[in-house]
Each structure stands twice: as structure tokens, then as C-alpha cells.
C-alpha positions in Angstrom: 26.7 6.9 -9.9 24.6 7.5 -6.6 24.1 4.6 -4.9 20.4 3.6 -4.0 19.5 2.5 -0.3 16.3 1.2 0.8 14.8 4.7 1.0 14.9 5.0 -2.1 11.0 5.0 -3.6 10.6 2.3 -6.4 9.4 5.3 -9.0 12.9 6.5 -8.7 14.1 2.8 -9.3 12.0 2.4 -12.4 12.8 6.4 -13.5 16.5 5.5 -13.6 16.0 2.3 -15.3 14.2 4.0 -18.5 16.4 6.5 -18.2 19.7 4.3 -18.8 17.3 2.3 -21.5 16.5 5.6 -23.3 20.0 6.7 -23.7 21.6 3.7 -24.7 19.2 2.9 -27.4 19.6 6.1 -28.7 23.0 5.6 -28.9 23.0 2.5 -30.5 20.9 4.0 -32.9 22.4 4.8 -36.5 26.3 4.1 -35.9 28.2 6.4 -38.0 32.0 5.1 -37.5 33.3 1.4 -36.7 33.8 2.1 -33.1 30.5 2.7 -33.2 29.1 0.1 -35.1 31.0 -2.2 -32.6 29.7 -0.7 -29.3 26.1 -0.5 -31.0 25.3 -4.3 -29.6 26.7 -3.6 -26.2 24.2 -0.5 -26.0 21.4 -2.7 -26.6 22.3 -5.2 -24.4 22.3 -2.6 -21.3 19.4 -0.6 -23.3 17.4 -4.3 -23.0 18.7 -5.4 -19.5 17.2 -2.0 -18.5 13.7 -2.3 -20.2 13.5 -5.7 -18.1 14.5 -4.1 -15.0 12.1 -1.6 -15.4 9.3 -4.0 -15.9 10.1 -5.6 -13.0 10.1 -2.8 -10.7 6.8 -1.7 -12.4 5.0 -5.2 -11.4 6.2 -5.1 -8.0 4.7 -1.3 -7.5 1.6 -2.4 -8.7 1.5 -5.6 -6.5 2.5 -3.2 -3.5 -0.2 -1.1 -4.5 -3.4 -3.8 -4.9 -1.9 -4.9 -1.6 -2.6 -1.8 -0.1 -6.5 -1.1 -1.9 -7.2 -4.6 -0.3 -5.9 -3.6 3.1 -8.0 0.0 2.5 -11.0 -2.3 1.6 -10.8 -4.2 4.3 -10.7 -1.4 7.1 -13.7 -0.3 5.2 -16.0 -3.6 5.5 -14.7 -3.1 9.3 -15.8 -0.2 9.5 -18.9 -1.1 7.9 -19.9 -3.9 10.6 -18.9 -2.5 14.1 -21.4 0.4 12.3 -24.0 -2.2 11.8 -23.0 -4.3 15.1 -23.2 -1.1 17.4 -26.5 -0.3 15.6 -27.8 -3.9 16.3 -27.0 -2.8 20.1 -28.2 0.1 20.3 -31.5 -1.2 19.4 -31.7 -3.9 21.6 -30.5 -1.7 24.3 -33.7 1.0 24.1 -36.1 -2.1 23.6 -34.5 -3.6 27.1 -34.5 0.1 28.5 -37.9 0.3 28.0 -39.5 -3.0 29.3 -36.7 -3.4 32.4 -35.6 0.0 33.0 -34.1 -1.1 35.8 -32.0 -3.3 34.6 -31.0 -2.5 31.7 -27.8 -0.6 32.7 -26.3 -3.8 34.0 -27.2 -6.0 30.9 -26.0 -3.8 28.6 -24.0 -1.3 30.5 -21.7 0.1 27.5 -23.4 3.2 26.0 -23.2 2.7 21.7 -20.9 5.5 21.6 -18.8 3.9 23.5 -18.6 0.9 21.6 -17.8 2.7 18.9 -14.9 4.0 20.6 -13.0 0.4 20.6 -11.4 -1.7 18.2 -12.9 -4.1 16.4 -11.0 -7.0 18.9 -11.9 -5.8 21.9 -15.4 -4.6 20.8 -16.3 -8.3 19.4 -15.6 -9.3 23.0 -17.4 -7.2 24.9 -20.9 -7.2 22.7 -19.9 -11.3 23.0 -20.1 -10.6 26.7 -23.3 -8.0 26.6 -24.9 -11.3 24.4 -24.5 -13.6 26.7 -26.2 -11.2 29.6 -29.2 -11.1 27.2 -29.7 -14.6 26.7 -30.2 -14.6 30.8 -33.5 -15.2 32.7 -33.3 -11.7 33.6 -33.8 -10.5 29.9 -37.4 -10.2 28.4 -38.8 -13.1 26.3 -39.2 -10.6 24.0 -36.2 -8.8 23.7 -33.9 -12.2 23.3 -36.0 -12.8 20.4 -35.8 -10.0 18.6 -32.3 -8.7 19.2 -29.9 -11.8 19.9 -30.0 -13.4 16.9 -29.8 -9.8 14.9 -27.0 -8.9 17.0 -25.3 -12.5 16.7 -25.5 -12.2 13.0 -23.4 -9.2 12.8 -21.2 -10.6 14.9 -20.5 -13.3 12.9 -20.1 -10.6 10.3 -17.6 -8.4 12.2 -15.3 -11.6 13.1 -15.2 -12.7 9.1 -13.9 -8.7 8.6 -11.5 -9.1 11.4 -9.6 -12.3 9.8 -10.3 -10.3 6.5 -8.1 -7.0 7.7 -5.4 -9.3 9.6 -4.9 -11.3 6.4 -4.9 -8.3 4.5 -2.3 -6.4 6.8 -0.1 -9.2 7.3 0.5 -9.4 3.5 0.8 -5.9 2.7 3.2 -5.5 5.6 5.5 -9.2 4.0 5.5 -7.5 0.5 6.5 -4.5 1.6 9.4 -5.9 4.1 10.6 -7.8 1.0 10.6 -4.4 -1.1 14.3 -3.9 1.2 15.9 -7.0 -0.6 14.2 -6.2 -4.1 16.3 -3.1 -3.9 19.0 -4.3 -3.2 18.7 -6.6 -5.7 18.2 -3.7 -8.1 21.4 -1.7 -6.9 23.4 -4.5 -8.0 21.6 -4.3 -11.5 22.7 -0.7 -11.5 26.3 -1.5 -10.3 26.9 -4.4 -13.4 25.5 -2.2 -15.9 27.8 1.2 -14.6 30.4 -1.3 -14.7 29.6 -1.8 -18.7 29.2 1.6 -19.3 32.4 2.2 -17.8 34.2 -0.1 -20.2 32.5 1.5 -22.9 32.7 5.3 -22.2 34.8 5.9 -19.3 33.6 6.5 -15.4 32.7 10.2 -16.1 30.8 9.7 -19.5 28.9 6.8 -17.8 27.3 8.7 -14.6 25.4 10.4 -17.2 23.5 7.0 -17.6 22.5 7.0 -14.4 19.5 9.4 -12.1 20.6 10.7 -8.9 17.7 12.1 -6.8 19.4 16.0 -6.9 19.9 15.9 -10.7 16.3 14.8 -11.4 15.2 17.4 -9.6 17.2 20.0 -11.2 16.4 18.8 -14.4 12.6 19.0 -13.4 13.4 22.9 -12.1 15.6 23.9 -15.6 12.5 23.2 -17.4 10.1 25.4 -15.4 12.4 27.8 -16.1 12.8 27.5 -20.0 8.5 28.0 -19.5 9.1 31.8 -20.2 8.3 32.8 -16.3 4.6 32.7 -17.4 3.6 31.7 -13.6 3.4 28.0 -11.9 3.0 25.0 -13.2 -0.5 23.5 -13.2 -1.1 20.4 -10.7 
């Protein structure tokens, strides 16, 4: 039996699980002699240990993988509000370029592209900054009405989306440092029921219960082969 490390993906966890549950139900299937109307219970048992296993591993892949669309959604409603922050900016920035063009550059000195350029941290602290220069004498009446509150609004916005990503990260990045012991955990599953197997069938008979990562592969290659040669396979 090859061993499973942490490298290991889950799929090959779970592909090895139904494996050894596919074979040893079919071998407890329709006992012909008493030896094998005795082991038939045994089977099951391992068949049924392995069913659960699988299950497991299933649930966690999922959970790893609603982790991740939330992290993915998340970077998205980022995205979405340094878009709509830097575009808040930028306006403000032409309306003060064009009633105090000669200040304007030291209000708001950051060009939008370069806003864009930063992360979403440092770029809530600098249009904080840039705020606070508009809310000066120095600003037009007119300008601090129309743009500060816009601008403070998606600010507001871009700090929820922050919290929302860290949150999101920080999870994603606990359930998948706890994916190392799960293994584990399901190594030693692997090693009791080879242990079984071995009292049932012998050591040889029972690697054949068992997936390693080179036979899988060959099995997947033996097939293409028995296709006829009729060219490669779709997908």
C-alpha cells in the first residue's frame, strides 16, 4: 500500500476510498463456499467504513471549495469599490482642477491611475488623507459639497470589503492548514483497514485494495489504449 502524505490531493483520498468500497462489496457479494460466507461480513464492514470515509472527505472538499468562491467573491466586491472609490476621485479631482487649477495638484496630488495601482489598505488611507485636504478652507464650497460625501460613502464601502476579504482569507487559509491533519487522519483509516485486508487475503492480495497515484494513472492510460487508436480523448 502507498502511503499518502499531505501532498496528496483530497480527490485521490476520496478515489481510493470508493475504490476499496467497490471491491469489497463486490466481494462480499454472492458467497459461494463457507470461507466465503464467513469473510462476506468482514468485507462489508471495510466496504462500509470506506463509504463513510469517502463521505467525509467529500464534505471537506466541498467546504474547501465554498471557502474559496467566498474568498473569489470577496476580491471581486474589492475590486468593485476601489473601481467606484477611484472613480468618486477622479471626479472630484477635474471639478477641483477646474475651479482652483492651481491647487489642485497639492489637494489631490495622486493621479486615479495611480490609485488604482495600490492595494486596497494603503489606497483607503491615502483617499482618507486626500479627504481630509478637501474638507480644507482651501477647497471650493462647491466641490466639498458635491464630492466629500460621495467619496466618503465609498469609502465606507471599500473598508466593509476590506474586513469582508480578510475574514474571508483568514478562513480559507485555517481550513485549508487543517486539511494536513485531516489527512493524516485518513492515512491511518487506510493503514487499519490494509491491516484487515491483510488478515483476510494476505499482504499481496490486499495492495490491490488500495490506489497508488502511478497505478491510477496507468489504469487511466490502458484504457485509451483498448479505444482502438481512433485519436485523443475528448476534454
Amino acid at each position: 500500500m502507498q502511503k499518502y502524505g499531505p501532498k496528496v490531493g483530497l480527490e485521490q483520498f476520496a478515489a481510493d476510498a470508493y475504490h476499496r468500497q467497490t471491491m469489497c462489496t463486490a466481494m462480499a457479494a454472492d458467497p459461494a463456499t463457507p470461507e466465503e460466507v464467513e469473510d462476506a461480513p468482514k468485507y462489508l464492514e471495510i466496504a462500509t467504513h470506506a463509504r463513510g470515509q469517502r463521505a467525509l472527505i467529500l464534505a471537506r472538499t466541498a467546504q474547501i471549495g465554498e471557502a474559496d468562491d467566498l474568498l473569489t467573491a470577496a476580491k471581486a466586491l474589492e475590486r468593485v469599490r476601489k473601481l467606484r472609490t477611484k472613480g468618486a476621485y477622479e471626479q472630484a479631482r477635474l471639478d477641483l482642477g477646474a475651479k482652483a487649477a492651481k491647487i489642485f495638484r497639492v489637494i489631490l496630488p495622486e493621479a486615479p491611475s495611480e490609485l488604482e495601482k495600490l492595494g486596497i489598505k494603503r489606497m483607503i488611507t491615502v483617499v482618507e488623507a486626500r479627504v481630509a485636504n478637501l474638507r480644507g478652507p482651501d477647497t471650493p464650497e462647491s466641490v466639498r459639497t458635491d464630492h466629500v460625501p460621495v467619496i466618503e460613502r465609498h469609502l465606507a464601502k471599500m473598508r466593509e470589503a476590506d474586513l469582508v476579504e480578510d475574514e474571508a482569507s483568514a478562513s480559507l487559509s485555517a481550513l485549508r492548514a487543517s486539511i494536513v491533519l485531516f489527512k493524516a487522519a485518513q492515512q491511518r483509516e487506510r493503514e487499519n483497514a490494509y491491516g484487515m485486508l491483510v488478515a483476510l487475503v494476505g499482504k499481496v492480495d490486499a495492495d490491490e485494495y488500495f490506489l497508488d497515484r502511478s497505478r491510477r494513472k496507468t489504469v487511466e492510460d490502458d484504457d485509451d489504449d483498448e479505444g482502438g487508436g481512433g485519436g485523443p480523448a475528448a476534454g
